[in-house]
N, C-alpha and C positions, 0 to 999 in steps of 0.2 A: 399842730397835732402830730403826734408820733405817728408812726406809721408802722403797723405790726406787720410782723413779718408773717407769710402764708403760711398756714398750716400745710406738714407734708402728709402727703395720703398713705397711709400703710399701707403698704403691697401683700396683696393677700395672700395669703397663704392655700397652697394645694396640698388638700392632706391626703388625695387621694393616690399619691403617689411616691409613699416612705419609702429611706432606704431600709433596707433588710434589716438592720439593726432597731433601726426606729419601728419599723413594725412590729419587732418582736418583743421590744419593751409596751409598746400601745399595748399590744394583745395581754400581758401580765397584767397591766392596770386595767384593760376591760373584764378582764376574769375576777381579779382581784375582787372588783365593784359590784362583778354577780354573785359573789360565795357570799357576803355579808349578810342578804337577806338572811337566805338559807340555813346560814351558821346562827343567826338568832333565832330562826324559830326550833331548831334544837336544841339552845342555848334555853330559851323559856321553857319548851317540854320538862330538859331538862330542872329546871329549879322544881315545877311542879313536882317534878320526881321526888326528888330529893323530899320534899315537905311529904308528900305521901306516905315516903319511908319509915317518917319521924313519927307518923300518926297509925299506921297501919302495922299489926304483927304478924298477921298469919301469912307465913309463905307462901301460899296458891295465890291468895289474894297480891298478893306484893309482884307476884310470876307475871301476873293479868293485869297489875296497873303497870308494871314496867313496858311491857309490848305494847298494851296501846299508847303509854306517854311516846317512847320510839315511833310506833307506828304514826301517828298522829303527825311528829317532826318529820318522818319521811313523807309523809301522803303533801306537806306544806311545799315539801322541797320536790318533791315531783312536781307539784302543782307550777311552781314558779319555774323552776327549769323547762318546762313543757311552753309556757311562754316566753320566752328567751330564748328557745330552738324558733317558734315563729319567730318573734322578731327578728332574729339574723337570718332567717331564711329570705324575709325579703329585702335586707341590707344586701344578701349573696344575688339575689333576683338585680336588685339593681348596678351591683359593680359588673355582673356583669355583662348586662347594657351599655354600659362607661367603652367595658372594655371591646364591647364590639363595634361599637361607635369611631375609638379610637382606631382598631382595624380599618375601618373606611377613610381616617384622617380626619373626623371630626373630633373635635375637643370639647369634653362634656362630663358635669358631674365633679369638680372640684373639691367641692366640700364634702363628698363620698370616705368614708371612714373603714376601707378594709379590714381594719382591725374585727369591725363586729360584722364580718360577715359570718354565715352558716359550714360548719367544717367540723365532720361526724367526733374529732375527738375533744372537740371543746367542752362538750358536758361532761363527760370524762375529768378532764383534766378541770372545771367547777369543782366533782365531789371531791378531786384532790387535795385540791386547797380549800373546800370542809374540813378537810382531817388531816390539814396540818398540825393544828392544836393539839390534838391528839397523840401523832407522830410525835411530835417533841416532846410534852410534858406524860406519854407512857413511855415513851426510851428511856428518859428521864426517872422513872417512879420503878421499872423494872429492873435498871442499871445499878440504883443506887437503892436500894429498897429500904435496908437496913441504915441507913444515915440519915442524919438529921435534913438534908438537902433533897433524897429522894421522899422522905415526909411531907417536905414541903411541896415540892411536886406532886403528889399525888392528891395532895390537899387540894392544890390547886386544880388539879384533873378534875377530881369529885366536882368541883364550882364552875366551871368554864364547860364541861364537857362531863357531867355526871352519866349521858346516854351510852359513853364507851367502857365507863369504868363499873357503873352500878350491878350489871349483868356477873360479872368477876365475885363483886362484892354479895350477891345475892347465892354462888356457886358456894363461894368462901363459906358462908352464916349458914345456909340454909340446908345445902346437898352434900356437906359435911367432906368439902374438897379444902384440904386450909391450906396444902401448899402449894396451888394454885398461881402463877406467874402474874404482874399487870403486865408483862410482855402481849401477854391475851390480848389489853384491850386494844393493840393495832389493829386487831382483825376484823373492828367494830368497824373499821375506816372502809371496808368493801361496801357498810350500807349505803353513805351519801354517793361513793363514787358510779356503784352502780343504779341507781336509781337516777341522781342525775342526769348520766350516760343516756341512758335509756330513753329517759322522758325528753331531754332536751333531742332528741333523732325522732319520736314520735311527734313532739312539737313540730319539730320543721317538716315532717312526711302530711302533717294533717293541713299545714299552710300551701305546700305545693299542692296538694288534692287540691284545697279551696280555690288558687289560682286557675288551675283547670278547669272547673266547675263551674266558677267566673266566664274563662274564654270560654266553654263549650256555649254556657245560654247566652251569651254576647252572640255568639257564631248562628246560634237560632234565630235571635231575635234579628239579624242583620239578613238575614235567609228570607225572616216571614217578612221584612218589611220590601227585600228587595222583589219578593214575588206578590204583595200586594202590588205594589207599581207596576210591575209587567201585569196584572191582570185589568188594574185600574187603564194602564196605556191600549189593552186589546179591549176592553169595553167600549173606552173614548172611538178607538177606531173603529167598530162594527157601528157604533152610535154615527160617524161623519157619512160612514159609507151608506148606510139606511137613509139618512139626512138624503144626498145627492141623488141615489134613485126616487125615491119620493117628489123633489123638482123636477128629476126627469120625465116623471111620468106625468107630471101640471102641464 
């Protein structure tokens, strides 16, 4: 029989302690991974939009369905950013347990992922990279307006990112502004970032509340039970002492 050689053990890996560099690419790919939702569900607002437009003529009305299709992608994108503030609040809860463990010289928490800890500008910097599409293909569409290349760029704004450009488009057609910049629609980029922002810092403020709220009725319930046993311990005890006078007096 041959005799196979042993398999060697992969050495595991401690992710919980990147260098600087390494961490700061991690953190690009974790952001990266949370704008995608976000960026679709603007992205669909968007197409609805656009079919609305196709269907719908009268200006007020078109005013009304553009804000809620927008509104609708923003209320999606709070909603998920607001969750992803809790969850790296308690990513943040837990490194830094790690790190006060390792203060004492115990080693703990290896597989701990700093990257997604809680840090007030990360939502911020989410609705950024919402609107990066944006940034490119309106520098793009404003820059070159007049060419065949910024055509295409804006063509492609209108389909990827219809919620920054259609507002422009509806000033242009409607409020009778025709020489109007797509320079404009960068400005559209303040919606995701601050909302984002926003929601992802009330996300994490509503998950430390909860943790608190957690310890406090923990703290009660460890209170009622430690003073049922001291009452239960002084009962037992009046109950032996009555016992022994009672033989005494037999």
């Amino acid at each position: 029989m041959l005799n196979e050689a042993p398999k060697k053990e992969k050495k595991p890996v401690d992710y919980s302690h990147p260098t600087k560099w390494r961490l700061f690419w991690r953190i690009q790919r974790e952001s990266w991974r949370r704008m995608v939702t976000p960026f679709l569900m603007y992205f669909f607002m968007s197409l609805i939009l656009l079919a609305l437009f196709q269907l719908v003529t009268n200006k007020w009305a078109l005013l009304v369905i553009m804000i809620l299709c927008i509104g609708i992608g923003g209320f999606f994108n709070g909603h998920l950013c607001y969750h992803y503030g809790m969850l790296h609040y308690g990513f943040y809860v837990a490194g830094e347990l790690h790190r006060k463990n390792e203060a004492y010289g115990i080693h703990s928490g290896g597989d701990h992922r700093p990257e997604r800890e809680y840090r007030p500008w990360k939502g911020f910097y989410i609705g950024f990279l919402i609107g990066v599409p944006v940034i490119l293909l309106g520098s793009l569409s404003g820059r070159f307006y007049d060419t065949l290349g910024g055509g295409y760029a804006t063509a492609l704004l209108i389909m990827v990112a219809a919620w920054a450009i259609v507002p422009l488009l509806w000033v242009r057609n409607f409020a009778g502004v025709a020489g109007v910049s797509l320079y404009w629609s960068l400005l559209m980029v303040i919606v995701p970032i601050v909302v984002s922002g926003v929601f992802y810092i009330v996300g994490a403020m509503r998950e430390r509340k909860n943790r608190e709220e957690e310890a406090e009725r923990s703290a009660r319930i460890e209170e009622a039970r430690v003073k049922a046993q001291n009452e239960v311990r002084v009962q037992t005890e009046e109950q032996r002492k009555k016992t022994l006078q009672s033989k005494k007096k037999k």
